[in-house]
C-alpha positions in Angstrom: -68.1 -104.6 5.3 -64.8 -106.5 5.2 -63.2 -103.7 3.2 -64.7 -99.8 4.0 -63.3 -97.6 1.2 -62.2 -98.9 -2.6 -58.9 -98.9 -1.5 -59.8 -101.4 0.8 -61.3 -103.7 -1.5 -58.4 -103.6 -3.9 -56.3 -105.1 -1.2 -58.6 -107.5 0.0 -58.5 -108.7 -3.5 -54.8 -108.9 -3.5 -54.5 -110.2 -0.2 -57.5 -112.7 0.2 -56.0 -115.2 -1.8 -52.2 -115.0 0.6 -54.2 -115.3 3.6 -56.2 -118.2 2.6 -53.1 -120.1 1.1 -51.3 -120.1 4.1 -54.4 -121.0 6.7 -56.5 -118.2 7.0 -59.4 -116.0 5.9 -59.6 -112.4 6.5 -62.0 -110.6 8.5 -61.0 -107.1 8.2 -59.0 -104.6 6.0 -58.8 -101.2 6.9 -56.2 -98.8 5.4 -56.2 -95.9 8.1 -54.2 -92.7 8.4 -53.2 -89.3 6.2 -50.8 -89.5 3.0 -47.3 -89.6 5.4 -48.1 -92.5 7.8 -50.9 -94.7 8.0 -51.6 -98.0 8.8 -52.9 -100.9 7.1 -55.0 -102.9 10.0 -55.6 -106.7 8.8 -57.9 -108.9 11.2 -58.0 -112.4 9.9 -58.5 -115.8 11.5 -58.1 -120.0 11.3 -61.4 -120.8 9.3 -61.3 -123.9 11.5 -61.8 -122.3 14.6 -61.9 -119.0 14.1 -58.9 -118.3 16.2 -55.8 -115.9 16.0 -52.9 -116.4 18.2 -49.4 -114.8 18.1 -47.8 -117.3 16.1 -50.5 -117.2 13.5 -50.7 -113.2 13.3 -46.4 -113.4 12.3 -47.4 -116.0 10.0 -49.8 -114.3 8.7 -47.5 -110.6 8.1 -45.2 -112.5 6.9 -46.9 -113.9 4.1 -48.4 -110.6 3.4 -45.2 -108.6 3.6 -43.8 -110.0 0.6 -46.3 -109.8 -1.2 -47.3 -106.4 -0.7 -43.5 -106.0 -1.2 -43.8 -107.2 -4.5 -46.8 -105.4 -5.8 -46.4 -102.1 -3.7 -50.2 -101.4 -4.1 -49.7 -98.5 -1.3 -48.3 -95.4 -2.1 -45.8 -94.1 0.7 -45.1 -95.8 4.0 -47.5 -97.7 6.0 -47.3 -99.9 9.0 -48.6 -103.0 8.8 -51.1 -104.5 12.1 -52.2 -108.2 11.7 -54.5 -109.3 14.2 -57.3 -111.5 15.6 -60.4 -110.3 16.0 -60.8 -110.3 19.1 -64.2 -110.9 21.7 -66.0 -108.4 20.4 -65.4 -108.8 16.9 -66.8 -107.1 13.7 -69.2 -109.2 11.9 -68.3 -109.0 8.2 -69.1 -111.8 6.6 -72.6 -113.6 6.6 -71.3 -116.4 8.8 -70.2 -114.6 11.7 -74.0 -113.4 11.3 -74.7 -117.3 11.8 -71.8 -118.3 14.2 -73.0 -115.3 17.0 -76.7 -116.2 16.8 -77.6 -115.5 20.4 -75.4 -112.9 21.3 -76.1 -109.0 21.2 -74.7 -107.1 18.6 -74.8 -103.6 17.4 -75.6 -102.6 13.9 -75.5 -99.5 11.6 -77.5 -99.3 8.4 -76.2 -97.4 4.7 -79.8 -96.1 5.2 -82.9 -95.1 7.2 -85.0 -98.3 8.6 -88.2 -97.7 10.8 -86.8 -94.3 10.8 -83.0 -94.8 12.4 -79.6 -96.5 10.8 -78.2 -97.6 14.1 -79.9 -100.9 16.0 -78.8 -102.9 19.0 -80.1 -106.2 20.1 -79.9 -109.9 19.9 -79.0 -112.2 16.9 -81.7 -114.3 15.8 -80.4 -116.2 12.8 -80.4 -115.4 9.2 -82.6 -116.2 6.6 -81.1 -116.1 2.5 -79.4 -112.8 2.9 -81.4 -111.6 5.7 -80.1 -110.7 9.2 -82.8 -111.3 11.9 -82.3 -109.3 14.8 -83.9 -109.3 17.9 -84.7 -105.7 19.5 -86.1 -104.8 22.6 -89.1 -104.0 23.1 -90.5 -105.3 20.0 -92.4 -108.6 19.4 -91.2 -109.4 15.9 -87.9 -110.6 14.6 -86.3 -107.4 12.5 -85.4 -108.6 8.9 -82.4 -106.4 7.5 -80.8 -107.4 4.6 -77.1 -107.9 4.4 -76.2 -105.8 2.2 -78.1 -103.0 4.0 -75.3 -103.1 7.1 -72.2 -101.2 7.1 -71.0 -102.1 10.5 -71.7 -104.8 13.2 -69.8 -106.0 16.0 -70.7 -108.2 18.9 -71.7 -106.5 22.5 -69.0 -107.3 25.0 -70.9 -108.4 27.9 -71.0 -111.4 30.1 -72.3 -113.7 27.8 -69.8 -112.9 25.4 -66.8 -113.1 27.6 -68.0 -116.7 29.1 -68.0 -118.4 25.4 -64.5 -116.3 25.0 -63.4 -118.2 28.1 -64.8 -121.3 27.4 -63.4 -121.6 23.9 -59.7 -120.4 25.2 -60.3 -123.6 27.9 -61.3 -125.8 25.3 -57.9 -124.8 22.8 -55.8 -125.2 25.5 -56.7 -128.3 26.8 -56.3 -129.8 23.0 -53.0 -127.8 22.7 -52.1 -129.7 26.1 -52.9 -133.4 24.7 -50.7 -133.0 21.6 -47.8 -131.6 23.6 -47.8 -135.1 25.9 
């Protein structure tokens, strides 16, 4: 999920190990776009905290610029978009799965389960490499194994946009007491 196509992976290969030697891990690769111009899309994040800012996304380009310089693994010219995130994130990695128990999320399946590939509904933990998933109308927990998911991101909704809030509060106010 962190990487769509083989192309993808390649570069996540190559550009994992950049990312996390300068602060952070990566969320997201997508290489988008025909032959002529397309656009390499890199979401990444502090493993601390899982934030993103300005400062960190330059950082961030930088570091992969010259590398990407250097080994040239993209044929033709790209652009190159480093960013956070965001609110309503993908989940790509089986501890966003963990960190976004709670919240609703929407899911699509590599294959048929109880008959459909796409499911939407609340986060209810995992278990090994099982995503438990909450949907309505149904008494039991939904079981759906990691590997079986090809594309989840977090519901924007209130819920959502409160902990966003509450976490940008909280960042601040820590950014504040090492400025005085």
């Amino acid at each position: 999920m962190r990487g769509k196509t083989a192309e993808d992976l390649k570069l996540l290969e190559l550009l994992d190990p950049v990312a996390e030697s300068v602060g952070y891990a990566i969320v997201r690769v997508r290489l988008m776009g025909g032959v002529e111009r397309r656009k390499l899309q890199i979401m990444a994040e502090r493993p601390s905290d899982g934030d993103m800012n300005v400062e960190d996304c330059a950082r961030l380009s930088r570091a992969i610029s010259e590398v990407m310089d250097a080994a040239d693994p993209i044929s033709g010219e790209y652009l190159l978009e480093v960013s956070s995130p965001g609110i309503d994130r993908p989940l790509t990695r089986i501890s966003d799965f963990e960190s976004h128990e709670g919240f609703e999320v929407k899911l699509e399946l590599d294959r048929l389960a109880e008959g459909r590939k796409r499911f939407r509904g609340v986060l209810a933990g995992v278990e090994g490499d099982q995503v438990g998933i909450d949907l309505e109308g149904e008494e039991a927990t939904a079981m759906i194994p990691f590997d079986w998911i090809i594309e989840a991101k977090l519901v924007l909704n209130d819920e959502l946009m409160k902990r966003g809030a509450e976490s940008r509060a909280a960042r601040l106010a820590s950014e504040q007491q090492t400025t005085e």
